[in-house]
C-alpha positions as CSV (number, residue, x, y, z in Angstrom):
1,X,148.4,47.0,116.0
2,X,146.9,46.0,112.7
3,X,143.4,47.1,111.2
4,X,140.7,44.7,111.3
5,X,139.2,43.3,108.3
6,X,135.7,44.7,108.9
7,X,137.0,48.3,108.9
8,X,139.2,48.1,105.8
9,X,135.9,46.5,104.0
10,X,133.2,49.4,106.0
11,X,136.2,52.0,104.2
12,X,135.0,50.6,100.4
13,X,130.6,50.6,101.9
14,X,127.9,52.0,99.6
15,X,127.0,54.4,102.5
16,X,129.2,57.4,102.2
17,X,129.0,58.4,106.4
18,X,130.4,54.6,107.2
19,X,132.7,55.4,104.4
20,X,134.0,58.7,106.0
21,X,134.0,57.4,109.8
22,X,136.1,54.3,109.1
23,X,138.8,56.3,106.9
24,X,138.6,58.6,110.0
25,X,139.2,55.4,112.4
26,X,141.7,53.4,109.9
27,X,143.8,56.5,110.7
28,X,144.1,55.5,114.2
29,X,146.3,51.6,112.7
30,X,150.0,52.4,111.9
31,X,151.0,50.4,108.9
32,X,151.0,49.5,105.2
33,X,147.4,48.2,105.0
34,X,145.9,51.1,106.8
35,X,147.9,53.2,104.6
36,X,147.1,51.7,101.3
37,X,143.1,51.9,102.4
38,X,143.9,55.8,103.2
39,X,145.5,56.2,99.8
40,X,142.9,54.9,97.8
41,X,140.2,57.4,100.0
42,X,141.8,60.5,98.9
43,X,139.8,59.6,95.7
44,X,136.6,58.6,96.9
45,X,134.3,60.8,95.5
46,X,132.8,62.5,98.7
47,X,134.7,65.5,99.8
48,X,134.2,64.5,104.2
49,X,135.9,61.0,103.3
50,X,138.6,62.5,101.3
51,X,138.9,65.3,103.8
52,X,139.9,62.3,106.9
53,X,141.8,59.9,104.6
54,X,143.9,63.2,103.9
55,X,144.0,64.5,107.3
56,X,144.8,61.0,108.9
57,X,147.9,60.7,106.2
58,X,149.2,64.2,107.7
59,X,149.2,62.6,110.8
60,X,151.9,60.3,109.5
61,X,153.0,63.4,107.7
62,X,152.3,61.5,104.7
63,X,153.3,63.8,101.2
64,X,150.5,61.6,99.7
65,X,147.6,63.9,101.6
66,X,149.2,67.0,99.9
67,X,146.6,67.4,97.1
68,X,143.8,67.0,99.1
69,X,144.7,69.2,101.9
70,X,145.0,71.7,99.1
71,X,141.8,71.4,97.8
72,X,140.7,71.9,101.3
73,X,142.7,75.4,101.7
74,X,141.4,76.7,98.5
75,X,138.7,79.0,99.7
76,X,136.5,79.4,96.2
77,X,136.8,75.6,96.6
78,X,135.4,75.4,99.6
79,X,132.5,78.2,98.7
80,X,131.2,75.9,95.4
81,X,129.9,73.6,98.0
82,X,126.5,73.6,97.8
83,X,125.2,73.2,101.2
84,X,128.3,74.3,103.3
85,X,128.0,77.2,105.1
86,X,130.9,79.8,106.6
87,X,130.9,78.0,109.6
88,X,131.8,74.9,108.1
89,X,134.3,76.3,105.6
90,X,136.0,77.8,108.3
91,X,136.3,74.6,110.2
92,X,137.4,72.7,107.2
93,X,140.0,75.4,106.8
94,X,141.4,75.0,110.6
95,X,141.6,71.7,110.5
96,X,143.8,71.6,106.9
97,X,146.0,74.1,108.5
98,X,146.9,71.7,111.4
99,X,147.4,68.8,109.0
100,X,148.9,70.6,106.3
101,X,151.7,71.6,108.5
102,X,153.2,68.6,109.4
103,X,153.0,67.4,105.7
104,X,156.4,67.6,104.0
105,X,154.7,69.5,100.3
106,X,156.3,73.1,99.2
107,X,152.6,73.2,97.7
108,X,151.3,73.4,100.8
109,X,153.8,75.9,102.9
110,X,153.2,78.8,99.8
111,X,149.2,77.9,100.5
112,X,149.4,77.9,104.0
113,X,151.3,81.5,104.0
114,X,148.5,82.9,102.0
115,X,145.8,82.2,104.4
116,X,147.9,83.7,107.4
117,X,148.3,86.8,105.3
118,X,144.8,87.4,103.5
119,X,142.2,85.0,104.5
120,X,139.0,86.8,105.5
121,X,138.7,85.0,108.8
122,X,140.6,85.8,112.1
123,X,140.3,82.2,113.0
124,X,142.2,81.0,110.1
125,X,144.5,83.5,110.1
126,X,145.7,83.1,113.6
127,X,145.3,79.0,113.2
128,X,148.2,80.2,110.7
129,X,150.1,82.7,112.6
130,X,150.2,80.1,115.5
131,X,152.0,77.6,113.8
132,X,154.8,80.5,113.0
133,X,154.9,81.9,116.6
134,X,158.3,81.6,117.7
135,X,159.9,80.0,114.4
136,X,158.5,76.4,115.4
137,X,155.4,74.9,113.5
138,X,153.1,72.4,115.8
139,X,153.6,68.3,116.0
140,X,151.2,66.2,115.2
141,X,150.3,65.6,119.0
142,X,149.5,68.9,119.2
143,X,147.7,69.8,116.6
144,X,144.8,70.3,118.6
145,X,146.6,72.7,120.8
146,X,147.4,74.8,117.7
147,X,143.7,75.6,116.9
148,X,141.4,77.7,118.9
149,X,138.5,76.6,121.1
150,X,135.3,74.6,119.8
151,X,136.4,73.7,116.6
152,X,136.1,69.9,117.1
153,X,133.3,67.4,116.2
154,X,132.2,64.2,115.9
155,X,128.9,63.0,114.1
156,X,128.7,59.2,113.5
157,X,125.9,57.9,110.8
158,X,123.2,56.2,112.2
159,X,123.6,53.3,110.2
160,X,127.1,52.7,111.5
161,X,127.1,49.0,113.9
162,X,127.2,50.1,117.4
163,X,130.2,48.6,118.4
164,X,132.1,50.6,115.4
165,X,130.3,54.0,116.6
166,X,131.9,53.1,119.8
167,X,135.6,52.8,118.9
168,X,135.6,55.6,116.5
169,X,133.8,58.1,119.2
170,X,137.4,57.4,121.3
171,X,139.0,58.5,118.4
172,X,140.9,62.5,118.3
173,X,138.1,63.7,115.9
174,X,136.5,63.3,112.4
175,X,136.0,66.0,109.3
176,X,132.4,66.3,108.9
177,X,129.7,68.5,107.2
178,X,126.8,66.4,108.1
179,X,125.5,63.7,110.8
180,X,125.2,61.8,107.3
């Protein structure tokens, strides 16, 4: 299955919530030019799209999502976001501790250990300690299994076409901060 045109070129829009919701749905396209698109949105300047470029990478357990899964399990990175309350840090923090560990990156097993050991919320911490129960560390089909309850959402931007919204609502879920 190969990527359409039109969500390669809604991945490089003006508006940063199509941006963010066709990285999220490029994700869904094994292959090179899915890949390449997802590559060059871990740079995009907007935290939510590099947050699902890096997090539909892990699910290829891509080493290339590595940095940005660390920025997202830095806490005092997380807390100079202006606008983003504990909620939503902690959100963002269960959702790089499923990715990050199915991504191949020592960086990221030493970070990982850390939050499992000091961060101040039970959720992360036993996101963490879940992935070590009984020496085995969760597939990427089951990532969703490893995290507790309500933790998922989905907000598409208005200004996404309806027929987009559509496909990317079937999707397994989205990184998001705002309904953009």
């Amino acid at each position: 299955m190969r990527p359409r045109a039109g969500a390669r070129e809604l991945a490089h829009s003006e508006d940063a919530g199509v941006r963010k919701t066709a990285v999220h749905a490029l994700g869904s396209f094994p292959g090179e030019e899915s890949r390449t698109t997802l590559v060059r949105a871990l740079g995009d300047p907007i935290g939510d799209v590099r947050w699902n470029a890096a997090v539909a990478l892990a699910r290829r357990r891509d080493p290339a999502a590595a940095p940005v899964l660390l920025e997202m399990l830095d806490r005092a990175h997380l807390g100079a976001i202006s606008g983003m309350t504990e909620e939503q840090r902690v959100d963002a923090l269960l959702q790089a501790v499923a990715a990050a560990a199915v991504v191949p990156d020592a960086r990221l097993r030493a970070s990982l250990e850390s939050l499992r050991d000091r961060d101040a919320s039970l959720k992360v911490r036993e996101a963490r300690a879940q992935l070590s129960k009984d020496g085995r560390r969760c597939g990427h089909r089951r990532l969703i299994g490893c995290l507790p309850a309500g933790i998922l959402s989905l907000r598409l931007p208005r200004s996404l076409p309806p027929r987009f919204r559509r496909g990317a609502a079937g999707s397994a879920r989205i990184v998001t901060r705002s309904a953009a």
